[in-house]
C-alpha positions as CSV (number, residue, x, y, z in Angstrom):
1,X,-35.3,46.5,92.3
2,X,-35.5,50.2,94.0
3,X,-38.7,52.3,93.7
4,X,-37.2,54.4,91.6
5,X,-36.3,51.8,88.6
6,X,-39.5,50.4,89.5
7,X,-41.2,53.8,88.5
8,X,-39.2,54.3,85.5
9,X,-40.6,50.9,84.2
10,X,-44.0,51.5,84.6
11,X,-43.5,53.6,81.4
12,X,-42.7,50.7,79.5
13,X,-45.7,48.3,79.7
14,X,-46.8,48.6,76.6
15,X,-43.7,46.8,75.2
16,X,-44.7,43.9,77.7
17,X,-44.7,40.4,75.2
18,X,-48.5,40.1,76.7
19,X,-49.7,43.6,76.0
20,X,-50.6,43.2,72.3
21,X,-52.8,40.3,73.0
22,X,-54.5,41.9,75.9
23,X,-55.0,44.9,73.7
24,X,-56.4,42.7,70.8
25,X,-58.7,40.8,73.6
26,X,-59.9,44.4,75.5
27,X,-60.9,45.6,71.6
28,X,-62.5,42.3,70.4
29,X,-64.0,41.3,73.5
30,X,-65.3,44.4,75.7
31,X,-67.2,46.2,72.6
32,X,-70.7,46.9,74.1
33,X,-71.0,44.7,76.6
34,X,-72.5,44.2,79.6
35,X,-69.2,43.9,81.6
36,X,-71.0,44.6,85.3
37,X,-70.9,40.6,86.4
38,X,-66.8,41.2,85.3
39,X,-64.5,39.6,88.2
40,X,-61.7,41.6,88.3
41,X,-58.3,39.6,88.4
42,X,-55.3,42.5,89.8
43,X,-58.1,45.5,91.8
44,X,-59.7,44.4,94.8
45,X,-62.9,45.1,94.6
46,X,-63.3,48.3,96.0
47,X,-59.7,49.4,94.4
48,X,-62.0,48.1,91.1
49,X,-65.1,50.6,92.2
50,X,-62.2,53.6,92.9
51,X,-60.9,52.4,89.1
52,X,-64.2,53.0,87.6
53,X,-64.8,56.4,89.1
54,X,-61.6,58.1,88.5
55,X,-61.6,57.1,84.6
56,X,-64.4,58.7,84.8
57,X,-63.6,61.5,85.9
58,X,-60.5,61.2,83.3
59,X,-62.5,60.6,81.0
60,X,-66.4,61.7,81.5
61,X,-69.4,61.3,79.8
62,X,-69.7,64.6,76.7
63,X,-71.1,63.9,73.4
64,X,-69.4,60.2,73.7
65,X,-70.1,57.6,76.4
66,X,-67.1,57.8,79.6
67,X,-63.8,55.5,80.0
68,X,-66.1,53.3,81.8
69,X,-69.2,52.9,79.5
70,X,-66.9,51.5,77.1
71,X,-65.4,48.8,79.9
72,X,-61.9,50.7,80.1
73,X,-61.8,49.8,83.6
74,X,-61.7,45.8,82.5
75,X,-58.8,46.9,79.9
76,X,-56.6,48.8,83.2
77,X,-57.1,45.1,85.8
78,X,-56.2,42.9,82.6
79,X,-53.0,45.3,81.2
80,X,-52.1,45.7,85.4
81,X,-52.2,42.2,86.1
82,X,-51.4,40.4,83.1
83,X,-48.4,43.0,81.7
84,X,-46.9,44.5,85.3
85,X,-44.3,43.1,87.2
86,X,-44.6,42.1,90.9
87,X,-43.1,45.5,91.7
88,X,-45.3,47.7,89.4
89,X,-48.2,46.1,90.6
90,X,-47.7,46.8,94.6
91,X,-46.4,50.4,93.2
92,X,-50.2,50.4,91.6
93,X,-51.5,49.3,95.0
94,X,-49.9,51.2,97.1
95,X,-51.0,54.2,94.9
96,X,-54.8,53.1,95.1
97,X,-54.2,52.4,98.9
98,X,-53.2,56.0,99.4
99,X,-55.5,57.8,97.1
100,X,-59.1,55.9,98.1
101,X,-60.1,57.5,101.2
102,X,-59.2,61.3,99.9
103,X,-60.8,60.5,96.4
104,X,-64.4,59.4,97.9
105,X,-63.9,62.0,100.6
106,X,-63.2,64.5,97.9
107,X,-66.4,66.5,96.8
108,X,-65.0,68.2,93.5
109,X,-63.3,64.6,92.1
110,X,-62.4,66.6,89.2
111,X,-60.1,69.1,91.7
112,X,-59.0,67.0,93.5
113,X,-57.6,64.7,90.1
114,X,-56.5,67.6,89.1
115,X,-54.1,68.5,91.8
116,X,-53.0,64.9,91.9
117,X,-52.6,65.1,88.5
118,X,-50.1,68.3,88.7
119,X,-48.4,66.9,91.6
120,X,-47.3,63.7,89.4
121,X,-46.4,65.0,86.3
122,X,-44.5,67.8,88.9
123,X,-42.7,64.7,89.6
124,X,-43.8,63.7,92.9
125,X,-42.8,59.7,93.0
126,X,-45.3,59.0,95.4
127,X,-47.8,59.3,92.2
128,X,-45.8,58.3,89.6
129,X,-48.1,55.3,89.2
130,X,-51.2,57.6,88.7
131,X,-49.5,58.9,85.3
132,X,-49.8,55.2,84.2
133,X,-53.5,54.8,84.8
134,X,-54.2,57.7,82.6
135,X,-51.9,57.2,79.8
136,X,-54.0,53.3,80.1
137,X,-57.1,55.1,80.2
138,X,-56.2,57.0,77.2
139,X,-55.3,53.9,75.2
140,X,-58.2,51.8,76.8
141,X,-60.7,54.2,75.7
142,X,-59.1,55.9,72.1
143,X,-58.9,51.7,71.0
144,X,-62.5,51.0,71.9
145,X,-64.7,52.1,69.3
146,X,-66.4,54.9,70.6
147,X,-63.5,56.5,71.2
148,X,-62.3,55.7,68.0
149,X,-65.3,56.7,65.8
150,X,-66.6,59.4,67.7
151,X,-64.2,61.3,70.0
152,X,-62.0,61.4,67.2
153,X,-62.5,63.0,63.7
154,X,-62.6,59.6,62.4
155,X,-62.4,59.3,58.4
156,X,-63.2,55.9,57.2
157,X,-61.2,56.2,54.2
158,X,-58.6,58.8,55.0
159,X,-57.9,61.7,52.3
160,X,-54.7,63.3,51.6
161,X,-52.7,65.0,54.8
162,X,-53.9,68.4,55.6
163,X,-50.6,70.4,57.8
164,X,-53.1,73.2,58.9
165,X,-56.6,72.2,59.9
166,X,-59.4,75.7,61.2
167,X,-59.9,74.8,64.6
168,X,-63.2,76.0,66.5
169,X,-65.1,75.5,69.3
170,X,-66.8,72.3,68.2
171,X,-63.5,70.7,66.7
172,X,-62.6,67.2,68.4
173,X,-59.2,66.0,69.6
174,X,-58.4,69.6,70.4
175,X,-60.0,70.9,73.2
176,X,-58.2,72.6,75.6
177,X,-57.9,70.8,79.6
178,X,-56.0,70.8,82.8
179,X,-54.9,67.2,82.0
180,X,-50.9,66.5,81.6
181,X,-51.1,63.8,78.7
């Protein structure tokens, strides 16, 4: 398999036979708990450390807790190891290999995500793999139930559909950022 096919199937993932149960495990299992004694099974160590820090910075800490208060960094090493081929994994590493030193060099990380951010949804291949750690961010942390029940404008029993909803300042799931989703 070239790199290109290989970054063309990192989009696909979630249609991985394994993914549903990971997803079902990440939403049972991780729901406020202590995950710091977690032994990650695909990141390093330190690539695990370098994990935590950019979903945060994907993902920080507003009115709700951050990707990683609610363990989305233990839902990214299970999807990435249990749901990636051998290919999409060593595109992941070599991403995480490259990124590392710049990232805890950086001293605006939210800049410096940024640019990275433009440069791979401005398709640069070389960081095609960072578009897949946020869209697993995204789903790691909108499944969990903080982001479910409090980032969102969560009705417990849904009402009929509204097509036009006022939007303000202090609306959720609308804010405006330099984020590609």
């Amino acid at each position: 398999m070239n790199r290109r096919e290989v970054v063309k199937s990192l989009g696909v993932i979630s249609g991985h036979v394994l993914f549903p149960s990971v997803l079902t495990a990440f939403v049972a299992g991780c729901a406020h708990k202590d995950m710091s004694r977690y032994s990650p099974v695909f990141f390093s160590s330190e690539e695990y450390k370098a994990i935590t820090d950019i979903i945060d910075v994907i993902i920080p800490v507003t009115v709700t807790a951050s990707a990683s208060q609610v363990n989305t960094q233990v839902f990214l090493d299970q999807v990435f190891g249990q749901c990636m081929t051998k290919d999409q994994q060593q595109l992941v590493r070599d991403g995480m290999t490259q990124l590392m030193p710049a990232f805890t060099k950086a001293k605006e990380k939210a800049a410096f995500l940024s640019e990275v951010d433009k440069k791979a949804y401005g398709n640069d291949e070389s960081l095609a793999w960072f578009k897949t750690v946020k869209r697993f961010t995204m789903i790691g942390f909108f499944t969990s139930q903080e982001g479910t029940t409090k980032a969102g404008n969560y009705v417990k029993v849904p009402d009929g559909y509204k097509g036009e909803i006022p939007v303000d300042k202090h609306t959720l799931n609308y804010g405006k950022t330099n984020l590609h989703y």
